[in-house]
DSSP file (Angstrom, degrees, kcal/mol; ACC not computed):
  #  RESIDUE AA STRUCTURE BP1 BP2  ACC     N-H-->O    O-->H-N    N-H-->O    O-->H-N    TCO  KAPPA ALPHA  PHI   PSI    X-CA   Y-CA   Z-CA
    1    1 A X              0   0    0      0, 0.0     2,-0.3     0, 0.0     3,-0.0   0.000 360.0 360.0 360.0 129.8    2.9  -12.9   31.7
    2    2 A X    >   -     0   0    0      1,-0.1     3,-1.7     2,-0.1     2,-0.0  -0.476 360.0 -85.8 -78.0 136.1    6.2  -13.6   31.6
    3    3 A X  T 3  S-     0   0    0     -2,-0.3    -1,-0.1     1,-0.3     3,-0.1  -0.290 103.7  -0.2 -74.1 126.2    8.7  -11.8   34.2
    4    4 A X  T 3  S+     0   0    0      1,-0.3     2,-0.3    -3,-0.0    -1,-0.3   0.581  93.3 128.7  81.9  26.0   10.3   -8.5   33.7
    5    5 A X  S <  S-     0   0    0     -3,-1.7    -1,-0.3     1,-0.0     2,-0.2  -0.789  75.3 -97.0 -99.1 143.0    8.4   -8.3   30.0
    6    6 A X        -     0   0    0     -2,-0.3     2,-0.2    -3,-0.1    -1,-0.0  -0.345  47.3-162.6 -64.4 135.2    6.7   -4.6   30.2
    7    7 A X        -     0   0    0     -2,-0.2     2,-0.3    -6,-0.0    12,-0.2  -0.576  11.4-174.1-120.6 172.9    3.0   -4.6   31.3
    8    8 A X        -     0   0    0     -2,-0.2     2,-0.3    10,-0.1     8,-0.1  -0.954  23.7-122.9-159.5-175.9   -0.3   -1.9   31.2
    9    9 A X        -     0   0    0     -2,-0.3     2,-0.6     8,-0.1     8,-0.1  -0.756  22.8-124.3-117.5 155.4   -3.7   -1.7   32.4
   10   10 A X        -     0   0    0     -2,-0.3     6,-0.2     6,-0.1     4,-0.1  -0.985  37.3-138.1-115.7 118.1   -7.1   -1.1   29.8
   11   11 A X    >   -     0   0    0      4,-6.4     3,-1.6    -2,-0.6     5,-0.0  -0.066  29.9 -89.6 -67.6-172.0   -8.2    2.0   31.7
   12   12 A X  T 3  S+     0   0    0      1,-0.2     2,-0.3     2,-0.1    -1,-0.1   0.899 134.6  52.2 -57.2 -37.9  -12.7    1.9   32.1
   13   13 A X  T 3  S-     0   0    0      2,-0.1    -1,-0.2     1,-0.1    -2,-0.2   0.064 126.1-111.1-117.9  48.6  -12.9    3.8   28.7
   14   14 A X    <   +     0   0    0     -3,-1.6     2,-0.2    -2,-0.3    -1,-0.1   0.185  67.7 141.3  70.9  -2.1  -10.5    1.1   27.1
   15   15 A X        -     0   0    0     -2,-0.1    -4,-6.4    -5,-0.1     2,-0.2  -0.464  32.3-160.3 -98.6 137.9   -7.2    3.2   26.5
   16   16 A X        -     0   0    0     -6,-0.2     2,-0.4    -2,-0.2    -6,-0.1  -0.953  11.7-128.4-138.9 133.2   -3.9    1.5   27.2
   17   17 A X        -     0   0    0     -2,-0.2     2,-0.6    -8,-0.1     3,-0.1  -0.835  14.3-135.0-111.7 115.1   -0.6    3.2   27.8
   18   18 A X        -     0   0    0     -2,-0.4   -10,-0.1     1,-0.1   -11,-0.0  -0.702  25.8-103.4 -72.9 126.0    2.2    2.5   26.1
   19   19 A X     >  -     0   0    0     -2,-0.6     4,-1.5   -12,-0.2     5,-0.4   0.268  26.2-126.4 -24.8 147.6    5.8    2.0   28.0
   20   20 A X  H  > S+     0   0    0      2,-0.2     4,-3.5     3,-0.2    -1,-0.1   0.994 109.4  58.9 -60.5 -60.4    7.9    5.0   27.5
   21   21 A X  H  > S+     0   0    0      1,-0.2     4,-2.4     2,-0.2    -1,-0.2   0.841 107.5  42.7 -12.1 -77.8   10.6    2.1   26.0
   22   22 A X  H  >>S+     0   0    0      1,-0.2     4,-2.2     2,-0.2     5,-0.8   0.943 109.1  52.6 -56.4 -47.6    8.5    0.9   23.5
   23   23 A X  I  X>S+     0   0    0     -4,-1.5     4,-2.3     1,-0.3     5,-0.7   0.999 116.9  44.3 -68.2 -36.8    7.1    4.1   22.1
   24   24 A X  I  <5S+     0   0    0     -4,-3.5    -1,-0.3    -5,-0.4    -2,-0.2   0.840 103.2  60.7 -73.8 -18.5   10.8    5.3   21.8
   25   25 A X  I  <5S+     0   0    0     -4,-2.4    -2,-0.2     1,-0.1    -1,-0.2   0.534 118.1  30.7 -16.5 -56.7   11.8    2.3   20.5
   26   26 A X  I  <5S-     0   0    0     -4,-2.2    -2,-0.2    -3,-0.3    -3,-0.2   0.774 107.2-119.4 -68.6 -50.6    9.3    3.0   17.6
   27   27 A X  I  << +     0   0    0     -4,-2.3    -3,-0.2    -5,-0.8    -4,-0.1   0.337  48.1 174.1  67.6  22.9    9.6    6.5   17.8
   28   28 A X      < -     0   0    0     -5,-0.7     2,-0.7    -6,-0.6    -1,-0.1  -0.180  11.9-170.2 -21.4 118.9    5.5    7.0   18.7
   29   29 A X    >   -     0   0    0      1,-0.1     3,-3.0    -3,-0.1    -1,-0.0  -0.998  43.1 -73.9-120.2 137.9    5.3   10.7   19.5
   30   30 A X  T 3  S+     0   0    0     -2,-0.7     3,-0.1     1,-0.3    -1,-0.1   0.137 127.2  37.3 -11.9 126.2    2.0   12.0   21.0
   31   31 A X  T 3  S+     0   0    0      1,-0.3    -1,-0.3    -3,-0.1     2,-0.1   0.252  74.0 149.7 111.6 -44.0   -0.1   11.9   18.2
   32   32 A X    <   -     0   0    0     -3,-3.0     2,-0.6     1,-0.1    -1,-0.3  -0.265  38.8-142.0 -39.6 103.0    1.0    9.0   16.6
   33   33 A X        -     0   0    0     15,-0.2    15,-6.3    -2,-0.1     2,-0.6  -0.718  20.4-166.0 -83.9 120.9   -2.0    7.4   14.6
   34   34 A X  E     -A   47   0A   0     -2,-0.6    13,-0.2    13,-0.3     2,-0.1  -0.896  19.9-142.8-121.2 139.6   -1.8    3.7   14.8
   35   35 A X  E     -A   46   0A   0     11,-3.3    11,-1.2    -2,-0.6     2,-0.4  -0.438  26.5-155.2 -85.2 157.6   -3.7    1.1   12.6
   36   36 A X  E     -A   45   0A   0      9,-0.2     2,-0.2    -2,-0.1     9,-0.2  -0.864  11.4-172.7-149.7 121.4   -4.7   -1.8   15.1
   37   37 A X  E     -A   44   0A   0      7,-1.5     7,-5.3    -2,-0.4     2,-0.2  -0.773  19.1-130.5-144.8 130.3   -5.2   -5.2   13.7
   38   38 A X  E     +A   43   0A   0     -2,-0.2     2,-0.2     5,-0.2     5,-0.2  -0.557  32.6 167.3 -97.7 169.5   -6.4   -8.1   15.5
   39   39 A X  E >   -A   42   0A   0      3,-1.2     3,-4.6    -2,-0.2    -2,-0.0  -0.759  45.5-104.3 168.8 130.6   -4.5  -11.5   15.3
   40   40 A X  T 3  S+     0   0    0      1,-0.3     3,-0.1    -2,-0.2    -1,-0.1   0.489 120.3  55.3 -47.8 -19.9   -4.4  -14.8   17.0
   41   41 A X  T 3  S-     0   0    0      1,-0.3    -1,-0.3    -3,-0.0     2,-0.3   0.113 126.2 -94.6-116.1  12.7   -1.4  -14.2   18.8
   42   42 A X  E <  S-A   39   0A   0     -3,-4.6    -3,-1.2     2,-0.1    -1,-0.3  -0.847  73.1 -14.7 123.9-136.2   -3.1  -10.9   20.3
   43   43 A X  E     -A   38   0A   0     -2,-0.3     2,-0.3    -5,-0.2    -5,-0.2  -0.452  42.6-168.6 -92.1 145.3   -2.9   -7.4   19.0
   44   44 A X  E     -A   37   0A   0     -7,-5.3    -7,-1.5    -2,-0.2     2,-0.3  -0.980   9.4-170.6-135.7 142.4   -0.4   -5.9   16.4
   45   45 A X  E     -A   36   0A   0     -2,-0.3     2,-0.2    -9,-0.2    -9,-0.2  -0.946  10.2-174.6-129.8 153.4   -0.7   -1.9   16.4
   46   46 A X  E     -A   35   0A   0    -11,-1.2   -11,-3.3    -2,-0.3    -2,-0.0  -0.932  37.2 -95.5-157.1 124.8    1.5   -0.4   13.2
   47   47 A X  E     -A   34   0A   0    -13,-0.2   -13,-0.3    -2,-0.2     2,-0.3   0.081  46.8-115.9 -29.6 130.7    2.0    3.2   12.7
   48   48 A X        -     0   0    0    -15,-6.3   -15,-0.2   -13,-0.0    -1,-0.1  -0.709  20.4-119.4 -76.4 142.2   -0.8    4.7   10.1
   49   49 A X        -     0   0    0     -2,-0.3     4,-0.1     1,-0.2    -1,-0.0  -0.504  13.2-146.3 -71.8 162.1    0.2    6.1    6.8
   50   50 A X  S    S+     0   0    0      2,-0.1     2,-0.3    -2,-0.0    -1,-0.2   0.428  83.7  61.0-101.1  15.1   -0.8    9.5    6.8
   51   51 A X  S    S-     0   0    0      1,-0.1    -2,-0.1     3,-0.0     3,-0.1  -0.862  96.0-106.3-116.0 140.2   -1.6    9.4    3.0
   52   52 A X        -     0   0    0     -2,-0.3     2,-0.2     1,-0.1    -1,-0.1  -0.218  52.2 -86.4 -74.7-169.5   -4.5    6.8    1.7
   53   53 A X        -     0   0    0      1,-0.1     2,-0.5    -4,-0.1    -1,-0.1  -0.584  59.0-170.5-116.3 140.7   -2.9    3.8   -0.2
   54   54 A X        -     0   0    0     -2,-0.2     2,-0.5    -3,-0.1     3,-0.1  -0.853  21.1-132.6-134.8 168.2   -2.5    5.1   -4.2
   55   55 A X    >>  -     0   0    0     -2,-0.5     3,-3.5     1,-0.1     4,-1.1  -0.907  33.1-111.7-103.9 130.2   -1.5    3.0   -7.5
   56   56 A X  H >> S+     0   0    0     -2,-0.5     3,-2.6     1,-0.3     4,-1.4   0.810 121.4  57.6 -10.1 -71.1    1.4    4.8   -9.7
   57   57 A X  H 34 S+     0   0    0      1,-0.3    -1,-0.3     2,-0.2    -3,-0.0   0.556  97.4  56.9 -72.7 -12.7   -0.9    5.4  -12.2
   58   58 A X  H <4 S+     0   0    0     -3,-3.5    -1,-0.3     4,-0.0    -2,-0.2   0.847 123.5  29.0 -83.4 -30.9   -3.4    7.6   -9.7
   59   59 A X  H << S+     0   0    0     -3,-2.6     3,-0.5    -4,-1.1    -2,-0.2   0.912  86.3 125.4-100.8 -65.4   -0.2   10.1   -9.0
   60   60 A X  S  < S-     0   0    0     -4,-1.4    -4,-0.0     1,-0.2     0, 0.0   0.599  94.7  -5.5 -42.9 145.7    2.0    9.9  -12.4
   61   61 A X  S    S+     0   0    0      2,-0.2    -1,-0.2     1,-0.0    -2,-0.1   0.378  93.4 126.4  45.7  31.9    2.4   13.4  -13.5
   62   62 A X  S    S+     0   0    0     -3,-0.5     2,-0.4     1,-0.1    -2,-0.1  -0.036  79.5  48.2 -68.6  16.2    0.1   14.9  -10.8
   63   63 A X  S    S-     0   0    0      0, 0.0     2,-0.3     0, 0.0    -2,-0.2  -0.833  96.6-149.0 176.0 110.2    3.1   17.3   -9.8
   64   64 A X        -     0   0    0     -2,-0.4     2,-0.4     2,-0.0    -2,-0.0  -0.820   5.6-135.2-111.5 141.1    4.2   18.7  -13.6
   65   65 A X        -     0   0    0     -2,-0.3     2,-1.2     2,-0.1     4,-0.0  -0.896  12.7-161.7-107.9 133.3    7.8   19.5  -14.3
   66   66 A X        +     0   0    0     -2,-0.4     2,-0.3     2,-0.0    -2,-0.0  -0.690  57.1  42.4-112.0 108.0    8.6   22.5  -16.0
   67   67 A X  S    S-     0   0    0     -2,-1.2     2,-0.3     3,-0.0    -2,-0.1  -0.974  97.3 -26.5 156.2-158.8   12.1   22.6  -17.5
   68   68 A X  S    S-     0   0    0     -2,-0.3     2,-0.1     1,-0.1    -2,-0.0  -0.720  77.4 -90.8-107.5 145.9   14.6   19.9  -19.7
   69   69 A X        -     0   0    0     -2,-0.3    -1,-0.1     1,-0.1     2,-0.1  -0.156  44.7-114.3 -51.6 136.8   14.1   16.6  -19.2
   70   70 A X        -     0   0    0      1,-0.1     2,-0.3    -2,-0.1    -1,-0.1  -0.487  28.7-131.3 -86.2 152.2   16.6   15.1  -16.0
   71   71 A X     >  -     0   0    0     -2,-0.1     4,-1.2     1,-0.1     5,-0.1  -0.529  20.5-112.9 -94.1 162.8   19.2   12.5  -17.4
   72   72 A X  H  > S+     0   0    0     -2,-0.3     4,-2.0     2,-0.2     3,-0.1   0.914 123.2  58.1 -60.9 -39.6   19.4    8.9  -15.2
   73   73 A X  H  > S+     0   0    0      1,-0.3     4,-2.0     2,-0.2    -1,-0.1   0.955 105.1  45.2 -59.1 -45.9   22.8   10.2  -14.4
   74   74 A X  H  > S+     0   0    0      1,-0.2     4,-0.7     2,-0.2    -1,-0.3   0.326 113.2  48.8 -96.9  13.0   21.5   13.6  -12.7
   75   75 A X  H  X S+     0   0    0     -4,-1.2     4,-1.5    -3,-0.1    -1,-0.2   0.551 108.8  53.4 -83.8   5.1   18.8   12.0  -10.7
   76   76 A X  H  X S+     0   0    0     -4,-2.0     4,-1.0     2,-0.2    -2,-0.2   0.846 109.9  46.6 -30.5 -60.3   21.1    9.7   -9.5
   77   77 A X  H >X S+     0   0    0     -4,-2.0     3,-3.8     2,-0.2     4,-1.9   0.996 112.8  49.8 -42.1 -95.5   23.2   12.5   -8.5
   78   78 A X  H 3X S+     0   0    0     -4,-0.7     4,-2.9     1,-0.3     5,-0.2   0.818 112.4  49.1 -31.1 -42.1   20.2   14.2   -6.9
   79   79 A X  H 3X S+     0   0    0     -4,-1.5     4,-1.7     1,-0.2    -1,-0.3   0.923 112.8  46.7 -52.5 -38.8   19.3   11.0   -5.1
   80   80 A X  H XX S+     0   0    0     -3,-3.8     4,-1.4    -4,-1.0     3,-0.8   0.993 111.0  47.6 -68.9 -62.6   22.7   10.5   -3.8
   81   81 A X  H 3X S+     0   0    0     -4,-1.9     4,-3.0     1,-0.3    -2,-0.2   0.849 110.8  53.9 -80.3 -33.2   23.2   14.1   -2.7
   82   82 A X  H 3X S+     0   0    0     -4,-2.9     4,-1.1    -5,-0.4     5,-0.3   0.995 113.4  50.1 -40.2 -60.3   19.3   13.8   -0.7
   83   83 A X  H <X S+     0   0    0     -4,-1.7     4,-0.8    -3,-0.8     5,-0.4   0.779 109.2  45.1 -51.1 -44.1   21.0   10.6    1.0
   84   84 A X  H  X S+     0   0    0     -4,-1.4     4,-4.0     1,-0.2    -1,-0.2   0.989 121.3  43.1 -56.0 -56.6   24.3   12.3    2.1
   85   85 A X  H  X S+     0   0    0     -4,-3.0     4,-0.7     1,-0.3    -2,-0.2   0.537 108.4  50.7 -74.5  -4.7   22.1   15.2    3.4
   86   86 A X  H  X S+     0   0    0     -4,-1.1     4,-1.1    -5,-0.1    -1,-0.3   0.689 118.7  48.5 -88.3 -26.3   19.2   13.2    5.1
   87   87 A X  H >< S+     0   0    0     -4,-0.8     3,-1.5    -5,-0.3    -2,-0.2   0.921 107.1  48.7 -75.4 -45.4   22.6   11.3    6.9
   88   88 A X  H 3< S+     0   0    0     -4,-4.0    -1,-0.2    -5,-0.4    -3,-0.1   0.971 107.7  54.4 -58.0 -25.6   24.6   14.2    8.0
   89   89 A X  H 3<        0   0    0     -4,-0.7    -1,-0.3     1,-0.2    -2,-0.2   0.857 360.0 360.0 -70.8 -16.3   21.0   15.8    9.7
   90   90 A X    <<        0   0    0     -3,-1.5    -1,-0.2    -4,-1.1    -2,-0.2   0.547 360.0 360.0 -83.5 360.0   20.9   11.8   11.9
């Protein structure tokens, strides 16, 4: 192990603690399901989705809109104005 890279222990019932660093780094919170995939160059653990994996065609028009058809321009709009407001809450 190379010096001053962050280390852990695999307690007796296999459970490994992540550095505080790392998991905030990520942003891990308690809870955090992670897929863990083995690979020659050791372990890679990667956040799980918390939806199973779907094809377009399995969701289009599972969620029906009721109302006039949206122009390109106004969900543009809407997209944009999601973006502003998802920035101003960071």
């Amino acid at each position: 192990m190379a010096a001053g890279k962050p280390t852990t222990i695999v307690s007796t019932k296999g459970r490994v603690i992540l550095p505080k660093a790392i998991r905030e780094e990520r942003r891990w919170l308690a809870g955090t399901r992670l897929t863990i995939e083995s690979t020659p160059d050791g372990v890679l653990l990667r956040p799980s989705s918390p939806f199973p994996a779907a094809k377009p065609a399995d969701v289009f028009a599972s969620l029906p809109y009721q109302g006039k058809p949206k122009s390109i321009e106004e969900m543009e709009a809407g997209i944009a104005a999601e973006g502003r407001r998802r920035h101003a809450r960071d």
